[in-house]
C-alpha beads as a LAMMPS data file, in Angstrom:
LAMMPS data file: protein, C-alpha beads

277 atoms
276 bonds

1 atom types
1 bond types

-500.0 500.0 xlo xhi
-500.0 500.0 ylo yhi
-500.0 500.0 zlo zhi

Masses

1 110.0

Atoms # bond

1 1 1 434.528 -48.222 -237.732
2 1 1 430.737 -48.435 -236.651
3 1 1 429.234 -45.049 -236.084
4 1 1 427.340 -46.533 -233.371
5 1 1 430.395 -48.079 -231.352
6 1 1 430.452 -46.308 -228.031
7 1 1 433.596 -43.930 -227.582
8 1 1 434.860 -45.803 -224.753
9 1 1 435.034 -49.185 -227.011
10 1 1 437.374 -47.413 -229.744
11 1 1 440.995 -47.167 -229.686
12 1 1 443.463 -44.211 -229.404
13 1 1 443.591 -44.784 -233.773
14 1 1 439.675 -44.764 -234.035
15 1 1 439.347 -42.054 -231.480
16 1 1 441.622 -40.188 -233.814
17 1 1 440.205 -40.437 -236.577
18 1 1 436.480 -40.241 -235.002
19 1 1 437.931 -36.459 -234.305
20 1 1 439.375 -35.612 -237.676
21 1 1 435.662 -36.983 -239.424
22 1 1 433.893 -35.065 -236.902
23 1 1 435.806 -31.791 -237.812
24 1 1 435.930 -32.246 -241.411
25 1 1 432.211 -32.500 -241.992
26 1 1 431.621 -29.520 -240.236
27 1 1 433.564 -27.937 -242.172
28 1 1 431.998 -29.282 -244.966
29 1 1 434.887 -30.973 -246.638
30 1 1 435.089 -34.278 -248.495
31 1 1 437.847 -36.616 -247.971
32 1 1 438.854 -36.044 -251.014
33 1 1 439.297 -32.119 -250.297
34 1 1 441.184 -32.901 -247.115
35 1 1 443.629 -35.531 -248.854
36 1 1 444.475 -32.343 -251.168
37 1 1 444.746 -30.046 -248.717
38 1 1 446.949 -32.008 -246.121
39 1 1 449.007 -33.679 -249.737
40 1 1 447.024 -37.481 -249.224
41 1 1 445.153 -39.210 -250.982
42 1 1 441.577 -39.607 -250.540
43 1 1 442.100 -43.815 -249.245
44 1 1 444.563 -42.344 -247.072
45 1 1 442.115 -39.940 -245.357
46 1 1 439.441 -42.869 -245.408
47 1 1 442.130 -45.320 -243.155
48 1 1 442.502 -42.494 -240.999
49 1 1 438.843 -41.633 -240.193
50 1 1 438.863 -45.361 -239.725
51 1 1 441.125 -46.016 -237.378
52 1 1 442.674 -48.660 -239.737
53 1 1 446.116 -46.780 -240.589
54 1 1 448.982 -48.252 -239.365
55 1 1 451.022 -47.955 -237.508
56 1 1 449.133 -44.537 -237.370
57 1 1 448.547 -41.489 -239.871
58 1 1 451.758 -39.255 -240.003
59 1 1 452.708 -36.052 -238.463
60 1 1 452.458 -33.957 -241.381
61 1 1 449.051 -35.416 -241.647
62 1 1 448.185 -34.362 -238.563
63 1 1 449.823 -30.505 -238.911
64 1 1 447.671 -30.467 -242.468
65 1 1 444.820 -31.069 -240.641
66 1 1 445.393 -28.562 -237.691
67 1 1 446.352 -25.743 -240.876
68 1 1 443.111 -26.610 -242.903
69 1 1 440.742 -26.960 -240.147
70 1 1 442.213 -23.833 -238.386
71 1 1 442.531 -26.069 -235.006
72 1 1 445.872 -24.624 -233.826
73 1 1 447.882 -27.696 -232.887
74 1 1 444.576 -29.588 -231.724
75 1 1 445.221 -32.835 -233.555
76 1 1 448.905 -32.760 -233.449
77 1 1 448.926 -32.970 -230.230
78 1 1 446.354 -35.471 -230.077
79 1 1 449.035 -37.598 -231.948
80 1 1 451.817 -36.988 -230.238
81 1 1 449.724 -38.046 -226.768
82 1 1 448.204 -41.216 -228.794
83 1 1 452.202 -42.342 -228.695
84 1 1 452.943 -41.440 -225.072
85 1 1 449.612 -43.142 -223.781
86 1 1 450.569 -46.847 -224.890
87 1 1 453.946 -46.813 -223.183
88 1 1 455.009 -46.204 -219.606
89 1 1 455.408 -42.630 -218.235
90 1 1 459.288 -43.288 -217.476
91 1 1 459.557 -44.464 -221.094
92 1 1 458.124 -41.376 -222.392
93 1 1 461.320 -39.394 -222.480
94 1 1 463.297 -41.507 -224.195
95 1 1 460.566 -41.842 -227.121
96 1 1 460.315 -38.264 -227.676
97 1 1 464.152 -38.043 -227.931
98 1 1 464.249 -41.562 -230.104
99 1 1 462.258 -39.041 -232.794
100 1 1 464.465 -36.664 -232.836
101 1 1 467.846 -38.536 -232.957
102 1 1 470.309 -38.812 -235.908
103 1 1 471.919 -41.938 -235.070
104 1 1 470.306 -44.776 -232.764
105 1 1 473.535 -47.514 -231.528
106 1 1 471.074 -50.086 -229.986
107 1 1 472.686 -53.317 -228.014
108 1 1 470.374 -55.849 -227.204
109 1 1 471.611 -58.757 -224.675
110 1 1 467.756 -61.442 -224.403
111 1 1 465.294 -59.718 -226.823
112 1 1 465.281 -58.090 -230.201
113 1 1 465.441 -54.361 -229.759
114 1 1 461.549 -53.243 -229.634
115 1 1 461.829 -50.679 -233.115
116 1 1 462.523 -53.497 -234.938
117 1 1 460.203 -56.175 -233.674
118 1 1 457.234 -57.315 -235.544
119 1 1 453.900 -57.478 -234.308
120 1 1 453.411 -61.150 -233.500
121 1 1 456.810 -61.102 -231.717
122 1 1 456.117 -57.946 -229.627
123 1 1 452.918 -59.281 -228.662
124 1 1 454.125 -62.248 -227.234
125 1 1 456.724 -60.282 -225.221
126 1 1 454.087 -57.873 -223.868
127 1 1 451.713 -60.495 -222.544
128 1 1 454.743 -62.300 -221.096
129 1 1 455.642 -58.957 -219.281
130 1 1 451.697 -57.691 -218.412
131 1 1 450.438 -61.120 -217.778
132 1 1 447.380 -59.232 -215.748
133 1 1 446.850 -56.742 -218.716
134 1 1 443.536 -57.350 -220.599
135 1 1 443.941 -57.907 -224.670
136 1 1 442.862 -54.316 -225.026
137 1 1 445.274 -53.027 -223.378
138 1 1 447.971 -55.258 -224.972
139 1 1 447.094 -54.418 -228.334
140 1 1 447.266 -50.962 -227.212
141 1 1 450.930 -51.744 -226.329
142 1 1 451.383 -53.434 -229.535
143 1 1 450.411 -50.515 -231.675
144 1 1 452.339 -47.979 -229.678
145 1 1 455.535 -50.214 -230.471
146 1 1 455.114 -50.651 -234.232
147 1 1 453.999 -46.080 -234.462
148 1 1 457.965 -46.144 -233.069
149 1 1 458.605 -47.032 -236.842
150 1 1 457.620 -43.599 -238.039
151 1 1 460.588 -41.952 -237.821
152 1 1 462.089 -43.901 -240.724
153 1 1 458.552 -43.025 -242.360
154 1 1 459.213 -39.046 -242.478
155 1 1 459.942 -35.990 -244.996
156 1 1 463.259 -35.520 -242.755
157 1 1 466.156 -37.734 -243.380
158 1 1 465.522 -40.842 -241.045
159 1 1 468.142 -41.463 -238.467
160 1 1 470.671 -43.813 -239.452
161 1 1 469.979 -47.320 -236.979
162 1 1 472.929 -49.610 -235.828
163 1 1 471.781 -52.660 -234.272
164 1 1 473.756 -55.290 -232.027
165 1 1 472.218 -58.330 -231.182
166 1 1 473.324 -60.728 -228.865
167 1 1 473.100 -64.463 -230.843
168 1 1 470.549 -65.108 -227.712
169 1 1 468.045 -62.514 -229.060
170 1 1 467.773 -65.201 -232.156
171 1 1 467.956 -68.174 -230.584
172 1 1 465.482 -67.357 -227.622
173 1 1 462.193 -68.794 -228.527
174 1 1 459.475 -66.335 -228.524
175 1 1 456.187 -67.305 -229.617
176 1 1 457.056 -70.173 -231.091
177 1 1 459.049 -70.925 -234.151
178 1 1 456.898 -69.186 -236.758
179 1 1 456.664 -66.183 -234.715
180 1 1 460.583 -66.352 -234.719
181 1 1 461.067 -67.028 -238.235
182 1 1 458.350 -63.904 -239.179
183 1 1 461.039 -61.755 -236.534
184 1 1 464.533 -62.939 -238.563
185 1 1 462.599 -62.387 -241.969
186 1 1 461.577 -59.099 -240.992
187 1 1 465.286 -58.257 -239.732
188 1 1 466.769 -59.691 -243.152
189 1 1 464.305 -56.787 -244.344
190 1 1 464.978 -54.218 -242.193
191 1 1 469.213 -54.670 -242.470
192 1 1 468.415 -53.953 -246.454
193 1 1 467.633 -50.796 -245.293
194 1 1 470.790 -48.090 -246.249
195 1 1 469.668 -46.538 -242.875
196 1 1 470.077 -49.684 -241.212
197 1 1 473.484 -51.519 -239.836
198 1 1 472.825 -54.934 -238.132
199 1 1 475.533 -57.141 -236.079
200 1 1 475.356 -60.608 -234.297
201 1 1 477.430 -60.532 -231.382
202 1 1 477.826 -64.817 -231.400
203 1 1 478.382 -66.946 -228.531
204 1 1 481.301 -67.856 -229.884
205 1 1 482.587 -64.032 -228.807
206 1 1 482.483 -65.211 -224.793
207 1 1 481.286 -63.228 -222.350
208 1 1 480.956 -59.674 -224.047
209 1 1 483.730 -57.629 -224.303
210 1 1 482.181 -54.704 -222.465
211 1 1 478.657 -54.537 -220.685
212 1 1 476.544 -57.555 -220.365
213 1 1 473.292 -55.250 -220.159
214 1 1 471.560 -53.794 -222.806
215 1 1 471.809 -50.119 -223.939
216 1 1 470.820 -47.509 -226.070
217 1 1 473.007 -44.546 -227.385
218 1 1 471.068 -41.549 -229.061
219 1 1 473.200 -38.918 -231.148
220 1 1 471.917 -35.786 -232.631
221 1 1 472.555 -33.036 -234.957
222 1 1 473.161 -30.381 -232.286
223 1 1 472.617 -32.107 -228.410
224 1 1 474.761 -33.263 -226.314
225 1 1 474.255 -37.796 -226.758
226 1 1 472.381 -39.354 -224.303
227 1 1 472.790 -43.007 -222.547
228 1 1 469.337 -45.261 -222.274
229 1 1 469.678 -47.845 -219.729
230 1 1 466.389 -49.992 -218.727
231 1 1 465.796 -52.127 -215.752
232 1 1 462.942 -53.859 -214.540
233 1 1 461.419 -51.279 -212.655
234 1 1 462.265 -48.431 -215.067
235 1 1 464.402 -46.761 -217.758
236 1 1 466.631 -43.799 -217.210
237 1 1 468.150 -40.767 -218.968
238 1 1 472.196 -41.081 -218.945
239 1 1 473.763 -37.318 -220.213
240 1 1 476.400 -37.021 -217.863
241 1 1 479.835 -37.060 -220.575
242 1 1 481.454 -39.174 -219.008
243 1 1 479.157 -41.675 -218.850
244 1 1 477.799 -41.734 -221.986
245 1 1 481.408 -41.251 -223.864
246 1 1 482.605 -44.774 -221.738
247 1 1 479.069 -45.694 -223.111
248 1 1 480.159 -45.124 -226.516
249 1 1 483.646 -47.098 -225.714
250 1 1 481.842 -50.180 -225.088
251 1 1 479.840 -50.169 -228.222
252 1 1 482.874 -49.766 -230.326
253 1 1 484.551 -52.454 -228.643
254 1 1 481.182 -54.525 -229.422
255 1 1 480.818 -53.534 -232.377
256 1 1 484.352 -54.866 -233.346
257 1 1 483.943 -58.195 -231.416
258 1 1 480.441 -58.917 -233.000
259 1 1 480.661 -60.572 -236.548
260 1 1 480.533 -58.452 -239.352
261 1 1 477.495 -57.203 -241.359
262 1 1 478.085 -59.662 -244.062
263 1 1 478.285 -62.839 -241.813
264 1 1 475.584 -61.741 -239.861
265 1 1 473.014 -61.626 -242.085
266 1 1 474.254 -65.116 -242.811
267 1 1 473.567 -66.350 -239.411
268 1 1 470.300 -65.012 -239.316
269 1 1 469.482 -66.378 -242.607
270 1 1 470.589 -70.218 -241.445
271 1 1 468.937 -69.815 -238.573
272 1 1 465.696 -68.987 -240.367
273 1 1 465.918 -71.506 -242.173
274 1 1 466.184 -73.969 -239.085
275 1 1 463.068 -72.524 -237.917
276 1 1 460.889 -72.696 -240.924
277 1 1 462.133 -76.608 -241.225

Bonds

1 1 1 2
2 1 2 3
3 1 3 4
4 1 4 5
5 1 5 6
6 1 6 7
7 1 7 8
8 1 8 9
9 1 9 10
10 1 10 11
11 1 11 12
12 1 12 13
13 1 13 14
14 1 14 15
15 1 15 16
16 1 16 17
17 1 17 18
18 1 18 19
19 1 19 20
20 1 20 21
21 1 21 22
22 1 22 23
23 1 23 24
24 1 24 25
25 1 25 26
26 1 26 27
27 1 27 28
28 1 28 29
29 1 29 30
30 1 30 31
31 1 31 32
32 1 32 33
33 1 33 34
34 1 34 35
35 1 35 36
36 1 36 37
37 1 37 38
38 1 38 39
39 1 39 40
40 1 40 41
41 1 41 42
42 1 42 43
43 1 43 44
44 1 44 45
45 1 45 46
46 1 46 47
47 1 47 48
48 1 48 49
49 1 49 50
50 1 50 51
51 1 51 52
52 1 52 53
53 1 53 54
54 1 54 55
55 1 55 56
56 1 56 57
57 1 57 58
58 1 58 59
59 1 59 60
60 1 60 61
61 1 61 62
62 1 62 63
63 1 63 64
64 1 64 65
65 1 65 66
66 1 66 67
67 1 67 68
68 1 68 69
69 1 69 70
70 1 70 71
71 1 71 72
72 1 72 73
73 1 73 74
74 1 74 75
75 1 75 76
76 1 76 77
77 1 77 78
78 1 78 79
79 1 79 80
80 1 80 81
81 1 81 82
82 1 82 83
83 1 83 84
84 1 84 85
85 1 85 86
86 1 86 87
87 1 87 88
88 1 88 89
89 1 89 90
90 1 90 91
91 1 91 92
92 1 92 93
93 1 93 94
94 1 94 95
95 1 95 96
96 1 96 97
97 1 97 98
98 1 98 99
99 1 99 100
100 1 100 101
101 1 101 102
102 1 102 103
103 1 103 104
104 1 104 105
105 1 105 106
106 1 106 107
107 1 107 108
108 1 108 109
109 1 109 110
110 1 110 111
111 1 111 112
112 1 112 113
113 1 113 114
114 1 114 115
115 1 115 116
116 1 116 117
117 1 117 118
118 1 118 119
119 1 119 120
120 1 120 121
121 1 121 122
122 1 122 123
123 1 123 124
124 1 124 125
125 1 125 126
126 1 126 127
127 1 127 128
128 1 128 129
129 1 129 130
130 1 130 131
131 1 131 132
132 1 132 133
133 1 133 134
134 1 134 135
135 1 135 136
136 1 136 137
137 1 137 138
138 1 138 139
139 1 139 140
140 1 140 141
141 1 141 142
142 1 142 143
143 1 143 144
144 1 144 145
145 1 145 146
146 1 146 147
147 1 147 148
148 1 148 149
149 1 149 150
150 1 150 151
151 1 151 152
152 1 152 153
153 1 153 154
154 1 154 155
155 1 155 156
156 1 156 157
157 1 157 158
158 1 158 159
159 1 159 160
160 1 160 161
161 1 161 162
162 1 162 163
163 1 163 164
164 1 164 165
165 1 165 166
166 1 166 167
167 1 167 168
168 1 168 169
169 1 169 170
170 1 170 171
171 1 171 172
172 1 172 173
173 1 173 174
174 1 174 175
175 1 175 176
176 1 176 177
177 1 177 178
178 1 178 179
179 1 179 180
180 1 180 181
181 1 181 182
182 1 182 183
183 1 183 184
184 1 184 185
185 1 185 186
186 1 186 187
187 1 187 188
188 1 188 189
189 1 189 190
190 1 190 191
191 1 191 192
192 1 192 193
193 1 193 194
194 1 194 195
195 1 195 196
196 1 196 197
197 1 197 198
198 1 198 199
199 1 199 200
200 1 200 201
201 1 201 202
202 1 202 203
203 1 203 204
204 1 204 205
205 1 205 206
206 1 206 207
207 1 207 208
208 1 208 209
209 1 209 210
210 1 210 211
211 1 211 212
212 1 212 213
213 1 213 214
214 1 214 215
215 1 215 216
216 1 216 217
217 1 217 218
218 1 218 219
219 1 219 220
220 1 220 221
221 1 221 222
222 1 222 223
223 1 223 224
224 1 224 225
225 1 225 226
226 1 226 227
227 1 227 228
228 1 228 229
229 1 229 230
230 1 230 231
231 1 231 232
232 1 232 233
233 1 233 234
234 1 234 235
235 1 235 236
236 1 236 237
237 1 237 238
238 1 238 239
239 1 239 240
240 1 240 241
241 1 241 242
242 1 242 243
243 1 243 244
244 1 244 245
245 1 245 246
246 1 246 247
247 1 247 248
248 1 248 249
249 1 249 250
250 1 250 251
251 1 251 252
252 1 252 253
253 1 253 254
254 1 254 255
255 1 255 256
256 1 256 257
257 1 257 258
258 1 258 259
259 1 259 260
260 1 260 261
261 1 261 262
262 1 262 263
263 1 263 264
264 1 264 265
265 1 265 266
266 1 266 267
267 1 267 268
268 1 268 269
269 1 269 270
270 1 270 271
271 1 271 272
272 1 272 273
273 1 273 274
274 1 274 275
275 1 275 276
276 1 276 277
């Protein structure tokens, strides 16, 4: 990052970072000092102050620095609004709940579910969707969805993710076929994951057994579950029991309707290979 790039050119990552330099040299500590104290390493600290550390430096990173620099919960905070200000206010809740979830049960009906989209393909879907939006701001949007990957990144146990995707979500061309072979690669990766459980509800199924709209389900530890639905003009919180337990219903009956892990991951893997040919 130039030293001489005006603040209003840098990014919510080099703005970050900008801060934690700024602090750190008046305290007179090297990067190497503060990679100690916060348990980094030195290159680690460097990305940060960069604004080159994707998809962004970590929470405990961020607590380290607020302990060693004595700054209360100045640049934890800092983080946690870096994360809210790339998505929409009504999407807010839902993120901060997403980190502290157990189990995810994800059912996607178009579009592959946004935590485990890569960056070309979630690019493409956000200038589709902000077709007004400068590249700046996209980007912005980009980054925001890729930091959602952190929570498989921390000390804590990560939740455990079960994905359902509609056969639609892999046959829909987004971005063209390289972007959409670089997607089914990276699910192939992310299904290797022991945290990970990925289904292909085919066309071959007919209509779906249950809703034809896609959902989330969050489960924690000591909460009550919560419902995510999301419509054009919004997302809302669903906690009412009922609700969410017929919620629940329908994602075992997908769940038994969609192929099975095994044959799944075949499917994706033929249809990669259709797109790379």
């Amino acid at each position: 990052m130039d030293e001489t790039t005006p603040p209003q050119h840098l990014n919510p990552l080099q703005r970050f970072g900008r801060d934690i330099r700024q602090v750190r040299l008046a305290r007179k500590l090297t990067q190497k000092h503060l990679g100690k104290a916060t348990g980094y390493s030195e290159a680690y600290v460097c990305k940060v102050e960069s604004g080159t550390l994707l998809p962004r430096p970590s929470e405990k990173f961020a607590k380290g620095c607020d302990l060693t620099f004595g700054t209360g919960e100045l640049f934890t905070g800092l983080l946690r609004r870096i994360d809210e200000g790339d998505h929409p206010s009504w999407f807010v809740p839902y993120l901060n709940l997403e980190r502290k979830a157990s189990r995810i049960l994800a059912y996607s009906t178009n579009l592959v579910t946004g935590i485990v989209q890569t960056e070309d393909y979630a690019r493409v879907v956000f200038r589709v969707s902000n077709p007004r939006a400068s590249a700046e701001a996209i980007e912005d949007k980009v980054a925001g969805r890729l930091r959602r990957r952190a929570v498989f990144e921390l000390d804590t146990p990560p939740p455990f993710l079960w994905v359902i995707l509609h056969e639609a979500c892999l046959r829909t061309v987004v971005g063209g076929v390289e972007v959409m072979a670089r997607q089914l690669d990276y699910l192939l990766t992310v299904a290797a994951s022991p945290h990970v459980e990925l289904q292909v509800m085919p066309f071959s199924a007919g209509v779906p057994a249950t809703s034809t709209m896609p959902f989330t389900v969050l489960r924690f530890p000591a909460s009550p579950t919560v419902l995510y639905t999301e419509t054009r003009v919004g997302g809302r919180m669903h906690d009412l029991a009922q609700t969410v337990d017929a919620a629940l219903d329908d994602y075992d009956l997908l769940r038994a309707h969609a192929l099975s892990p095994d044959h799944s991951l075949a499917l994706i893997k033929t249809l990669l290979k259709e797109y790379r040919a």
